[in-house]
C-alpha positions in Angstrom: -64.1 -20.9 -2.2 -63.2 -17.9 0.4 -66.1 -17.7 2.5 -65.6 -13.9 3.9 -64.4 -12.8 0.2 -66.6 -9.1 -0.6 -67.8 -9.6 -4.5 -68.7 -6.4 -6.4 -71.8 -6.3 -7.9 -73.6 -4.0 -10.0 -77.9 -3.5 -9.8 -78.0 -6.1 -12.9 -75.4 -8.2 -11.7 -77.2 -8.3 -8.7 -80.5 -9.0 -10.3 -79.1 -11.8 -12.5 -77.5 -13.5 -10.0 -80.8 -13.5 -8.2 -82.7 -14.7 -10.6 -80.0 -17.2 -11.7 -80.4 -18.3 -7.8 -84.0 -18.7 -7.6 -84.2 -20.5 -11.1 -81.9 -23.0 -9.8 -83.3 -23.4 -6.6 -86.7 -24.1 -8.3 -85.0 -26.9 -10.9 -83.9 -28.8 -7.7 -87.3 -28.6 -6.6 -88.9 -30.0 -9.5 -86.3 -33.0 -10.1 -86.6 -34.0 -6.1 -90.4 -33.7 -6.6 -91.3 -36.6 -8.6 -90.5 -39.9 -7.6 -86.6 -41.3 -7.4 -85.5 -43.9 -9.9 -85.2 -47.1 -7.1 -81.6 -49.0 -7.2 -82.7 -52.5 -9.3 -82.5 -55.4 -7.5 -79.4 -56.8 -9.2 -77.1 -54.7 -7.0 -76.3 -52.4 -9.8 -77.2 -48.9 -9.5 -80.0 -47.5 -12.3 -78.3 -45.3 -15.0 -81.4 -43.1 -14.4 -80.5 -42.5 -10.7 -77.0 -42.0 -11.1 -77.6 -39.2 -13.5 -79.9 -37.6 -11.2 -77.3 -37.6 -8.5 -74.9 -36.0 -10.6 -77.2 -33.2 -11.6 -78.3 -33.1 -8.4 -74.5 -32.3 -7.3 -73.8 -29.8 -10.1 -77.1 -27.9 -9.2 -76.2 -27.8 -5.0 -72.6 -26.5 -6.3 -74.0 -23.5 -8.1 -76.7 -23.1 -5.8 -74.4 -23.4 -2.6 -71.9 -20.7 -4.6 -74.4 -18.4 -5.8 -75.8 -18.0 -2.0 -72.7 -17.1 -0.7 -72.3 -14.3 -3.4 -75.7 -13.4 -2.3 -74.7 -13.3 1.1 -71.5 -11.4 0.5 -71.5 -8.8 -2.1 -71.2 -4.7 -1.8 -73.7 -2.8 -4.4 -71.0 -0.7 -6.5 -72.1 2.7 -6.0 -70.8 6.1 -7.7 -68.2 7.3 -5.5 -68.2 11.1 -4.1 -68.0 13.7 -6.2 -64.8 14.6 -5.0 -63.3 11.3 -6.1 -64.6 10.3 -9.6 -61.7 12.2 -11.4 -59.9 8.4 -10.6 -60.8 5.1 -12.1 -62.8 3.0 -9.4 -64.8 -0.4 -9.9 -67.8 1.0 -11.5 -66.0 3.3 -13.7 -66.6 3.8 -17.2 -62.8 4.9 -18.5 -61.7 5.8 -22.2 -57.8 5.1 -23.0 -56.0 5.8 -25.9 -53.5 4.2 -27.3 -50.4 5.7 -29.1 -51.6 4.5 -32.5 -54.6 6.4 -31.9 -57.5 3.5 -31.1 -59.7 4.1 -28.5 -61.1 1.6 -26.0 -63.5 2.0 -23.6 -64.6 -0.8 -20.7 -66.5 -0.7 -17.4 -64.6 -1.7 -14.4 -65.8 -4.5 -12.9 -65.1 -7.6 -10.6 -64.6 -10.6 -11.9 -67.9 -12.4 -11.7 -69.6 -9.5 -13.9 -66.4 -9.3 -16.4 -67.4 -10.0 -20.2 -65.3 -8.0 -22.7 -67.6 -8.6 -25.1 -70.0 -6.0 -23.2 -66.9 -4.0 -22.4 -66.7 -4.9 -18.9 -63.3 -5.7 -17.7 -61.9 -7.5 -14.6 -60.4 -5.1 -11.7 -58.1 -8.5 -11.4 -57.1 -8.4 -15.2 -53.7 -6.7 -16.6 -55.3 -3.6 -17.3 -58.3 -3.6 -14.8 -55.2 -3.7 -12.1 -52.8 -0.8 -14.3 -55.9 1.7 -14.6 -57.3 1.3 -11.1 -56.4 4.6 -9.0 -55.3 6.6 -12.2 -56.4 10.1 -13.4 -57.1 11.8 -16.3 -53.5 11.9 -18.2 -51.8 9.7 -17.0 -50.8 6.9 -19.1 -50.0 3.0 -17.9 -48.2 0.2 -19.2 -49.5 -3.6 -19.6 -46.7 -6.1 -20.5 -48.7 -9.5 -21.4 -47.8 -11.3 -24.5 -47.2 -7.1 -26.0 -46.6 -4.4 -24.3 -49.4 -1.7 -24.7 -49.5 1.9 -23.7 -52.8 3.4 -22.7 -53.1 6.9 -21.8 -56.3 7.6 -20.1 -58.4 10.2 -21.7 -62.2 10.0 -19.7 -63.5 8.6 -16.4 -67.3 8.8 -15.9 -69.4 7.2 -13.4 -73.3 5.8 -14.4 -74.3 3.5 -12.8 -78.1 2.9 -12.2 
């Protein structure tokens, strides 16, 4: 994991990685809280422990990972005035394609992507093609097809 990498956060990405953090960090409290299962006597180790070290591990990894975000992120903000006639991270863009569809996404970084909420990846095919365009211009995304988007709105809200 880069260490000095910026991460891109919107308000509620912010605020659910927060909460995500704090959650987590209260979990570890309560499983180190109450008393260890004790290796038995045999020499083996007790199932019980084992899986509490391994929880233990997966919870310190997201914990560890989510404090760096923490400690790392930019709050996306609106851009000037001047400047939101071009898609940014943050922007809410329209594109057509030539059949007629229309698609609309959120930019986002990766960590808040879901296309499911229409929030796309700055890092995927067409978070990369539509980043820096205006209104009219069209761009091309060769993946498995080759689509043709022409960009028909760019609007900023962010809260």
């Amino acid at each position: 994991m880069l260490r000095d990498k910026r991460f891109y956060l919107t308000k509620k990405g912010v605020d659910k990685l927060t909460k995500e953090y704090q959650e987590l960090r209260n979990i570890k409290t309560l499983k180190t809280a109450g008393e260890m299962p004790k290796i038995l006597h045999s020499e083996d180790l007790d199932p019980e422990y084992l899986v509490l070290q391994e929880d233990l591990g997966f919870l310190d990894s997201r914990i560890s990972e989510l404090k760096n975000i923490l400690e790392n992120f930019e709050l996306i903000k609106t851009p000037p005035k001047n400047q939101r006639n071009s898609v940014a991270i943050g922007a809410i863009v329209t594109l057509a394609e030539p059949d007629g569809q229309i698609n609309e996404f959120m930019l986002v970084d990766s960590l808040e992507s879901n296309p499911n909420e229409g929030k796309i990846s700055s890092q995927s095919p067409v978070g990369k093609a539509i980043l820096g365009k205006k209104i009219g211009e069209e761009v091309i995304i060769i993946s498995p097809i080759k689509v043709v988007y022409k960009i028909k709105k760019i609007r900023y809200h962010l809260s």
